[in-house]
PyMOL CGO cylinders between C-alpha atoms (Angstrom):
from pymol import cmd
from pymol.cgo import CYLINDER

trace = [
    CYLINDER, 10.46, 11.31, 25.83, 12.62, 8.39, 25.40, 0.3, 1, 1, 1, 1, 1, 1,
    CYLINDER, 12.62, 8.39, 25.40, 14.69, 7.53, 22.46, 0.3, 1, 1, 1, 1, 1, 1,
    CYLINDER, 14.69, 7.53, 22.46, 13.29, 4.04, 21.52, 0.3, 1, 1, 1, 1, 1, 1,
    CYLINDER, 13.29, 4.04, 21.52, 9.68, 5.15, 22.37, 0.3, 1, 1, 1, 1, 1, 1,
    CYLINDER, 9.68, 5.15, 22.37, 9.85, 8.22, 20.12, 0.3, 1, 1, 1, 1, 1, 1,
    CYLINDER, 9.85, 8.22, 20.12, 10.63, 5.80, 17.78, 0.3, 1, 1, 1, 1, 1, 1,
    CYLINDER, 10.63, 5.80, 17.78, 8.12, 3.37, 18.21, 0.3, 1, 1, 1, 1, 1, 1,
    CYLINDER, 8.12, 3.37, 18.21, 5.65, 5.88, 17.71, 0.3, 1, 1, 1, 1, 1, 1,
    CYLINDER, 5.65, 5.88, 17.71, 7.27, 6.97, 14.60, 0.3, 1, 1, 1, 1, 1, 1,
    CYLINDER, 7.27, 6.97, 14.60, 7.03, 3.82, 12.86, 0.3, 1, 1, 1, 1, 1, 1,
    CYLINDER, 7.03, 3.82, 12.86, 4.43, 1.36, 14.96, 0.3, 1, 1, 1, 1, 1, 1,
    CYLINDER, 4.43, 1.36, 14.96, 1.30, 2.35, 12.39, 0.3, 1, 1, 1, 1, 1, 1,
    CYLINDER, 1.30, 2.35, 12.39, 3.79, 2.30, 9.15, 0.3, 1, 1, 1, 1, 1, 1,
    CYLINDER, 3.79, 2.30, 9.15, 4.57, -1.00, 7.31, 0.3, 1, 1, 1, 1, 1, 1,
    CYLINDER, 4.57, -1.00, 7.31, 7.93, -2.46, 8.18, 0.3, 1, 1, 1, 1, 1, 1,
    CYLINDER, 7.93, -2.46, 8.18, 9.88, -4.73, 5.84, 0.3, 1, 1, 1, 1, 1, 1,
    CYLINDER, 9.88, -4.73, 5.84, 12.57, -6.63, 8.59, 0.3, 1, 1, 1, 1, 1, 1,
    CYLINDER, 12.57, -6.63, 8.59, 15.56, -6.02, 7.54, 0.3, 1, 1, 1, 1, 1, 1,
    CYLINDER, 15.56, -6.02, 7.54, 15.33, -2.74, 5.92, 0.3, 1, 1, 1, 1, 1, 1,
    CYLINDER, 15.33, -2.74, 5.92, 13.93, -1.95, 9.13, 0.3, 1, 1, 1, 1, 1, 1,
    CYLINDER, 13.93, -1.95, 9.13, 16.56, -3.14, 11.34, 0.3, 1, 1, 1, 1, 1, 1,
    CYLINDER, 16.56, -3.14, 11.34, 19.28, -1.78, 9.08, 0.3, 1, 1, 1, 1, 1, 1,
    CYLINDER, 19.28, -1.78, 9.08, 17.89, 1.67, 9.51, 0.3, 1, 1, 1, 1, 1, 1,
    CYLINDER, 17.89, 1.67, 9.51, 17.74, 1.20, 13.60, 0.3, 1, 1, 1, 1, 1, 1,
    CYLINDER, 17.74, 1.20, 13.60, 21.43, 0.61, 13.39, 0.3, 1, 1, 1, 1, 1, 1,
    CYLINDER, 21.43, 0.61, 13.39, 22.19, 3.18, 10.84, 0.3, 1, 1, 1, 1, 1, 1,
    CYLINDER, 22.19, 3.18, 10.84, 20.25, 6.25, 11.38, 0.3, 1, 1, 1, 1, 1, 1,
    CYLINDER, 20.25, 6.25, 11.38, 19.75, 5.68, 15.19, 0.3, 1, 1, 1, 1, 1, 1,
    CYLINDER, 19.75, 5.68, 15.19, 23.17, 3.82, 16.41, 0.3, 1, 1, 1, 1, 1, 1,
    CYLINDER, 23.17, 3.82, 16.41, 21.05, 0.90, 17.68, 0.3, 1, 1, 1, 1, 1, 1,
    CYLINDER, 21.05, 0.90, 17.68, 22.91, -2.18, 18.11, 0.3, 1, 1, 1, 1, 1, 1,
    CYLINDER, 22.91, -2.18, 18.11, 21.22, -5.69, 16.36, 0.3, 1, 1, 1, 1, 1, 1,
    CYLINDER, 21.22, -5.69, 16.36, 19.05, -6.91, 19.60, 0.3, 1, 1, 1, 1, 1, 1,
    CYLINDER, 19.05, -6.91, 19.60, 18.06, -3.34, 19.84, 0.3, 1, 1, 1, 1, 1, 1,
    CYLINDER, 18.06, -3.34, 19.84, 16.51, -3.57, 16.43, 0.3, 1, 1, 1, 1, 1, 1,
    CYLINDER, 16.51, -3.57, 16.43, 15.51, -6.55, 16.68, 0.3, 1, 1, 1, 1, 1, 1,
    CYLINDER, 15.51, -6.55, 16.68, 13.35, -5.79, 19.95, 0.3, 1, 1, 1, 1, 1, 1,
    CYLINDER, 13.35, -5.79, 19.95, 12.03, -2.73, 18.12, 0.3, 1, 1, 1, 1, 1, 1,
    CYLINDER, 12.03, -2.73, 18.12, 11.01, -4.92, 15.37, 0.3, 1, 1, 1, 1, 1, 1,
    CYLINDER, 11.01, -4.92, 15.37, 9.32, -7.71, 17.58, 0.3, 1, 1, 1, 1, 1, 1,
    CYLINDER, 9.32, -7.71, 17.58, 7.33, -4.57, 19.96, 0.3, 1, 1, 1, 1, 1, 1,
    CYLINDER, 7.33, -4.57, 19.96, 6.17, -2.66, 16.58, 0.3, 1, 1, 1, 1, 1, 1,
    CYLINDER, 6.17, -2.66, 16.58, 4.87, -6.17, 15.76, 0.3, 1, 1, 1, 1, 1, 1,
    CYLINDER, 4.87, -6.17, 15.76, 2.73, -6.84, 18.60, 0.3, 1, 1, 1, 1, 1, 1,
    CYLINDER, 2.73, -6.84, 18.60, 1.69, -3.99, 19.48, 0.3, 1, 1, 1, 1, 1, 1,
    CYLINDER, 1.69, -3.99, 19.48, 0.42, -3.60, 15.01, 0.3, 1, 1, 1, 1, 1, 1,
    CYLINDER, 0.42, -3.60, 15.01, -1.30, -7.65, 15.71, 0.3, 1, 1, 1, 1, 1, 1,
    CYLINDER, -1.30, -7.65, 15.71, -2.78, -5.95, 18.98, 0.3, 1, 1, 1, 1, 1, 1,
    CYLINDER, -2.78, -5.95, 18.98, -4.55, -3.23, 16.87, 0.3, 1, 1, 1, 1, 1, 1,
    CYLINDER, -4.55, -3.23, 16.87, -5.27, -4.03, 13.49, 0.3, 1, 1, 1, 1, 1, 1,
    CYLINDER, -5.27, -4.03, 13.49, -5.13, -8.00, 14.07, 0.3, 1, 1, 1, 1, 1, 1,
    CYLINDER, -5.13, -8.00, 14.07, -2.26, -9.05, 12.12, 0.3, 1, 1, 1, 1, 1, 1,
    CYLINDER, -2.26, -9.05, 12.12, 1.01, -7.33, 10.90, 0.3, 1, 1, 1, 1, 1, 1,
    CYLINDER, 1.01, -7.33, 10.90, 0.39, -4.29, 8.20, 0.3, 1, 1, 1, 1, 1, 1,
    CYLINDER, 0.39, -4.29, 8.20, 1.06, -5.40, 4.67, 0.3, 1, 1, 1, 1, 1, 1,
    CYLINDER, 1.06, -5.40, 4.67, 1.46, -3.53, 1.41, 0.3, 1, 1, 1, 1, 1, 1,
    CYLINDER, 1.46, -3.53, 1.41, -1.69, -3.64, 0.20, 0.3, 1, 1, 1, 1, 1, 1,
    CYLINDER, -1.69, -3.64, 0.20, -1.13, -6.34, -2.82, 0.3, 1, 1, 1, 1, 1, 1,
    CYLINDER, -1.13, -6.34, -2.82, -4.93, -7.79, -2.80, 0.3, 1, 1, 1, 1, 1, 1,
    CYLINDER, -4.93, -7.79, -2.80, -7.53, -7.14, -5.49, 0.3, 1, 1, 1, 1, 1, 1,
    CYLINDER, -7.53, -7.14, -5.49, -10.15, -5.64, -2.78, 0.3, 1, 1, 1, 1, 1, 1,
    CYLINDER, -10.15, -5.64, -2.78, -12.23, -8.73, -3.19, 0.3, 1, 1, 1, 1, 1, 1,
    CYLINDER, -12.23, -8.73, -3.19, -14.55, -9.91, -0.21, 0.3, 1, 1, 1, 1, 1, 1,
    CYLINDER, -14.55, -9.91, -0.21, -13.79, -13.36, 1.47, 0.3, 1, 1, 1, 1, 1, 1,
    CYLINDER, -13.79, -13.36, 1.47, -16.98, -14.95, -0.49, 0.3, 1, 1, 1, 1, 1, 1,
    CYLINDER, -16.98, -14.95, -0.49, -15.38, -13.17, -3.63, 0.3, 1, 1, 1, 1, 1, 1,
    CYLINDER, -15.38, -13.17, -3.63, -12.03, -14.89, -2.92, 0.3, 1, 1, 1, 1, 1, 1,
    CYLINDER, -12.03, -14.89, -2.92, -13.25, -18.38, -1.97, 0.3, 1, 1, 1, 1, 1, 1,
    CYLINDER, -13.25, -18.38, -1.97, -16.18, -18.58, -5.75, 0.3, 1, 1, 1, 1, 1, 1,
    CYLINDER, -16.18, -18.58, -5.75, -12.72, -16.70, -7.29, 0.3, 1, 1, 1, 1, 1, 1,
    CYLINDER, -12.72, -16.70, -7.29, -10.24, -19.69, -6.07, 0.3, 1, 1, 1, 1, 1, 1,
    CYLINDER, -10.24, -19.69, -6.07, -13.62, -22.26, -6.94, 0.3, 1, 1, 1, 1, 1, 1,
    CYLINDER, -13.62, -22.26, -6.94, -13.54, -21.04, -10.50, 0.3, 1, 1, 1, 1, 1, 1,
    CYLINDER, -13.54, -21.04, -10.50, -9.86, -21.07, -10.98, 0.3, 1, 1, 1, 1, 1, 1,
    CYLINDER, -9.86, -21.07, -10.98, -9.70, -24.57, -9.97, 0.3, 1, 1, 1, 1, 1, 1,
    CYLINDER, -9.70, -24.57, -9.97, -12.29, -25.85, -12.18, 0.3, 1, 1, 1, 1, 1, 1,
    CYLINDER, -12.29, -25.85, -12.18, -10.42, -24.51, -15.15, 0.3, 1, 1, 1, 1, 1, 1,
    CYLINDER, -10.42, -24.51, -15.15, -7.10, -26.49, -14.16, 0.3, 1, 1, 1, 1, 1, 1,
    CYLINDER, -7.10, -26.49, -14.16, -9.10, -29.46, -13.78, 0.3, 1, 1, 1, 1, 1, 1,
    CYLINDER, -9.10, -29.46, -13.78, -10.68, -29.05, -16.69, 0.3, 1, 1, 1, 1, 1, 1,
    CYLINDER, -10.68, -29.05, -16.69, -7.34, -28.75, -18.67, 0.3, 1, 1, 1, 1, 1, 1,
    CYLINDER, -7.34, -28.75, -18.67, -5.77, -31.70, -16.78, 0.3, 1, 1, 1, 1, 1, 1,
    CYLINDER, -5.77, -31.70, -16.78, -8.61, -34.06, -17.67, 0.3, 1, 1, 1, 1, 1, 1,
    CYLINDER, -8.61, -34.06, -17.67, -8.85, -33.19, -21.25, 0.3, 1, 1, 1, 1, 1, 1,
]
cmd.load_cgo(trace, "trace")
């Protein structure tokens, strides 16, 4: 098995951050920067391909897209509310 595709399948289903990414490519595995970079840009694609956008710490309250949207409503009622006082 190749090198760089070893490593893609090492890290293509964990979340990357960019540049700690890239300076771990250069570090741990002697890549130069467009080396990283390209690893960076395939892991990418190939994470939009399969789980339709880029993986993400997961930072959101678990809240449905209806949730979100009466969530946002509500919030924006109460600054209007203060602003017009």
């Amino acid at each position: 098995m190749d090198k760089k595709e070893m490593i893609f399948n090492l890290y293509k289903d964990n979340v990357i951050v960019s540049k700690k990414f890239k300076d771990e490519m250069k570090e741990k595995y002697g890549f130069n920067a467009w080396e990283a970079d390209d690893m960076f840009v395939r892991i990418n694609n190939y994470q939009i391909k399969k789980y339709g956008g880029r993986l993400e710490f997961n930072n959101h309250t678990g809240l449905t897209k209806e949730e979100s949207k009466y969530q946002n409503k509500l919030a924006n009622q109460r600054e209007n509310s203060r602003k017009h006082r």
